[in-house]
C-alpha positions as a Python dict, from the first residue, in 0.01 Angstrom:
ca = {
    (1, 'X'): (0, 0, 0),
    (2, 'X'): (353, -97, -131),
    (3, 'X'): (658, 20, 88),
    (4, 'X'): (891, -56, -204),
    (5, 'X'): (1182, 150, -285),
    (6, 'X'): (1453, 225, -533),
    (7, 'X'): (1788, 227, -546),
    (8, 'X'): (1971, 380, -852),
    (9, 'X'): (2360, 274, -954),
    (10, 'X'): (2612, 349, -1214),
    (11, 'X'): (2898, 97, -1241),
    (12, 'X'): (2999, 73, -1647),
    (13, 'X'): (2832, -85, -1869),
    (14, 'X'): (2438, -151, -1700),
    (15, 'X'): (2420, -562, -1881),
    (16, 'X'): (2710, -639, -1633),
    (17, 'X'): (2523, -514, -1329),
    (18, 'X'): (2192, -621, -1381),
    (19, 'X'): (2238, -964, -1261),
    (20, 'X'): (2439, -910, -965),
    (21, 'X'): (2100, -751, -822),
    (22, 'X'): (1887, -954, -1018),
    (23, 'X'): (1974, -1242, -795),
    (24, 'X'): (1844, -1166, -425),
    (25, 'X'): (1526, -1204, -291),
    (26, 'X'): (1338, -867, -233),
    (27, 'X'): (1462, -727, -547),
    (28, 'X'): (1135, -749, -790),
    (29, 'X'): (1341, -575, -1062),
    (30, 'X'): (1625, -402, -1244),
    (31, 'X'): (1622, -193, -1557),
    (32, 'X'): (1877, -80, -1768),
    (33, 'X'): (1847, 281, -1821),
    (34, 'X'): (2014, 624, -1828),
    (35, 'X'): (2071, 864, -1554),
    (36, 'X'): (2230, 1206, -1458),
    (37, 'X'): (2221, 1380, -1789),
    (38, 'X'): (2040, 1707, -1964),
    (39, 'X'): (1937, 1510, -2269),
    (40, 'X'): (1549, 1423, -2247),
    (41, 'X'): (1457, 1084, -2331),
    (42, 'X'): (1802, 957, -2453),
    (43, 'X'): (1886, 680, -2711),
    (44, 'X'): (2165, 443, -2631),
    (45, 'X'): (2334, 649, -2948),
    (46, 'X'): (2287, 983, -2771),
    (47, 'X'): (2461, 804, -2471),
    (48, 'X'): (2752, 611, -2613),
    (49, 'X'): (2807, 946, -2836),
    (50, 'X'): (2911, 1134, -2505),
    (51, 'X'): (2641, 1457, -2578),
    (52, 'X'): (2371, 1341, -2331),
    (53, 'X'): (2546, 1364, -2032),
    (54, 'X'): (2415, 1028, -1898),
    (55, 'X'): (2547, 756, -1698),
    (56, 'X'): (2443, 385, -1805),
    (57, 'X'): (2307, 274, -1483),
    (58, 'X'): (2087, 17, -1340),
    (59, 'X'): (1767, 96, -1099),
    (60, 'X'): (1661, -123, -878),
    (61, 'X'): (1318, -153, -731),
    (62, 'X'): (1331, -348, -392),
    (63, 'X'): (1130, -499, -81),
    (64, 'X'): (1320, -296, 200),
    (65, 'X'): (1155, -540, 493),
    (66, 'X'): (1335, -867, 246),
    (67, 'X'): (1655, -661, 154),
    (68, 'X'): (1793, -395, 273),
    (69, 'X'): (1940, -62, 131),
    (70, 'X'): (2282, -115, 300),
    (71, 'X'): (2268, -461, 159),
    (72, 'X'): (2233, -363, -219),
    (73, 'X'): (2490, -114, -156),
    (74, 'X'): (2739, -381, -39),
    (75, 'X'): (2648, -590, -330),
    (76, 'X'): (2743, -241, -586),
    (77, 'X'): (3092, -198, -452),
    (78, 'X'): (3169, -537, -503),
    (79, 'X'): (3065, -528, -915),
    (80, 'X'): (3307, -221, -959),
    (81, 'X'): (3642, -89, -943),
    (82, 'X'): (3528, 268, -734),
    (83, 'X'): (3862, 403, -768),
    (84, 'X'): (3850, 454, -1223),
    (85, 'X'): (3743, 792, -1294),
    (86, 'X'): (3742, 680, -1647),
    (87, 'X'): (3489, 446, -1675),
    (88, 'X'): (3449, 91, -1608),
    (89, 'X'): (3728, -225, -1691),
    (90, 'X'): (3700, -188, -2074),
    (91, 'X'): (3457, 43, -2133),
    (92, 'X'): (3570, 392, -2139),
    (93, 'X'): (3418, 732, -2094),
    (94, 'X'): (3202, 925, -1888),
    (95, 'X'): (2874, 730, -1951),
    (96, 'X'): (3054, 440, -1831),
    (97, 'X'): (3171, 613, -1461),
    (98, 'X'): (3043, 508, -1135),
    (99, 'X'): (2788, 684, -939),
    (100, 'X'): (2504, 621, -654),
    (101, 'X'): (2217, 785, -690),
    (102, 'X'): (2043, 845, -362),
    (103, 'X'): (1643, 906, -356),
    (104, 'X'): (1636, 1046, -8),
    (105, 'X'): (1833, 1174, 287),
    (106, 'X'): (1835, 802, 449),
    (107, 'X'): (2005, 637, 128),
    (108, 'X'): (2238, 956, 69),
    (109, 'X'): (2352, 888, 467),
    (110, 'X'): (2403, 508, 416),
    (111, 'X'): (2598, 591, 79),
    (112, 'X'): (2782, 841, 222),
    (113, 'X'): (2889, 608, 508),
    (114, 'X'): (2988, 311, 299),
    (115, 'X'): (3173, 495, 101),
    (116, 'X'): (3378, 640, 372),
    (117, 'X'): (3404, 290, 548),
    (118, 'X'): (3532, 161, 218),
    (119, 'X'): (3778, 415, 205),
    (120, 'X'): (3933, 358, 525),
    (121, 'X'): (3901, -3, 480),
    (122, 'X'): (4291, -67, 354),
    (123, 'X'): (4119, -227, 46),
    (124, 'X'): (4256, 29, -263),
    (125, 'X'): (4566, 212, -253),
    (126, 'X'): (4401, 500, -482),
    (127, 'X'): (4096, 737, -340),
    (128, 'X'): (3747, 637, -419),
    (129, 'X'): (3611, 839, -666),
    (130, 'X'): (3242, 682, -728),
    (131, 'X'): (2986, 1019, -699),
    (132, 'X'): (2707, 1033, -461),
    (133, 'X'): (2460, 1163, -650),
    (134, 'X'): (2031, 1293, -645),
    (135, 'X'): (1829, 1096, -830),
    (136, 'X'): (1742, 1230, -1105),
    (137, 'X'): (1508, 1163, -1448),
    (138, 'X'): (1547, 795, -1510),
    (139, 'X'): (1503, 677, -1886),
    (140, 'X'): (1495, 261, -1937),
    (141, 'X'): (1717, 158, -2249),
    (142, 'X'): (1572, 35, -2506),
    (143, 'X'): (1429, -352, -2468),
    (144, 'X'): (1714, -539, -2623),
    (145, 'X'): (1922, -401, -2331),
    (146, 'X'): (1642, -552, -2039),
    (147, 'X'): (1795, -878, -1912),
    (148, 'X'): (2055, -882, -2128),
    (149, 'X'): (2210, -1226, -1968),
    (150, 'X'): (1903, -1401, -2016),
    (151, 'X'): (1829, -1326, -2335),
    (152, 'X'): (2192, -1333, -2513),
    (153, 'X'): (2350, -1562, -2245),
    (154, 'X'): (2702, -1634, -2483),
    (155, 'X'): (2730, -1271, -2566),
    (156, 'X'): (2724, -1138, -2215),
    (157, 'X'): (2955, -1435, -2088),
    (158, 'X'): (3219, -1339, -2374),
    (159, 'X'): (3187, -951, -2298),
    (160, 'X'): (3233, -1031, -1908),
    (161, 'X'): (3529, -1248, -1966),
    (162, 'X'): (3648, -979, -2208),
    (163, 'X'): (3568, -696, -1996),
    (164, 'X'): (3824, -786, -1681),
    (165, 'X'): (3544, -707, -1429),
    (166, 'X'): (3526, -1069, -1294),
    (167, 'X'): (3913, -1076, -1296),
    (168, 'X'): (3880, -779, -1071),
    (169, 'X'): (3624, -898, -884),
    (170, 'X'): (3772, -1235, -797),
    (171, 'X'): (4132, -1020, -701),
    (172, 'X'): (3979, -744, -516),
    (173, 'X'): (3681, -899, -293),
    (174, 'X'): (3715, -1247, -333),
    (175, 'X'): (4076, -1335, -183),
}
């Protein structure tokens, strides 16, 4: 019997937070997909068009006895900037806002109290805005999205660099 869970984030576009997970042990895998909208079975078109009413968003399925929940949760604030309503560094629009999508009561608490920690941590100047969310239908993106760093390793590097995420992330966490 496997006691493995899932955890379900939104943080711009998904290739730049698939590998931030990707990289712990107890995480056996994350997959780009779509989540949050009315649209059934979306296409990255449908998405990026705005109609859909998705979120890009990575979902995680993890080992909670290797890793736990809090732990990936720590790991999402520090890939985003949870205070842009308008989407993520470059990328722009609603499919591209931040959201955590709990699967139960226990991972809605633990968001909820991050979130509020963050917050009052001093750390932003501007009120967090990511949504707490349900879990809802999750759709994987099509298979030239899966892994997207390992399988077009230059493109992602230039689209990080362009993006200003690691900028952020080297201002805002690493200091």
């Amino acid at each position: 019997m496997s006691n493995k869970q899932q955890a379900t984030f939104a943080g711009g576009c998904f290739w730049c937070m698939v590998k931030p997970f990707d990289q712990w042990k107890g995480v056996d895998q994350v997959i780009s997909g779509y989540t949050g909208g009315h649209l059934p079975n979306p296409t990255y078109e449908d998405v990026k068009a705005g109609d859909s009413g998705h979120y890009e968003a990575v979902q995680i399925t993890f080992d909670p006895s290797i890793i736990s929940y809090q732990t990936i949760l720590d790991v999402y604030w520090q890939q985003i900037d949870p205070t842009d309503d308008g989407g993520q560094f470059h990328d722009r629009g609603d499919s591209y806002r931040t959201a955590i999508f709990y699967h139960n009561e226990e991972q809605k608490k633990a968001a909820e109290a991050s979130k509020q920690k963050l917050s009052k941590s001093g750390k932003f100047n501007k009120p967090i805005v990511t949504k707490l969310l349900p879990a809802s239908s999750f759709y994987a993106a099509e298979d030239y999205h899966q892994d997207y760093y390992r399988k077009n390793e230059t493109a992602y590097k230039e689209d990080r660099l362009k993006s200003g995420r690691d900028e952020f992330i080297e201002h805002v966490w690493r200091k």
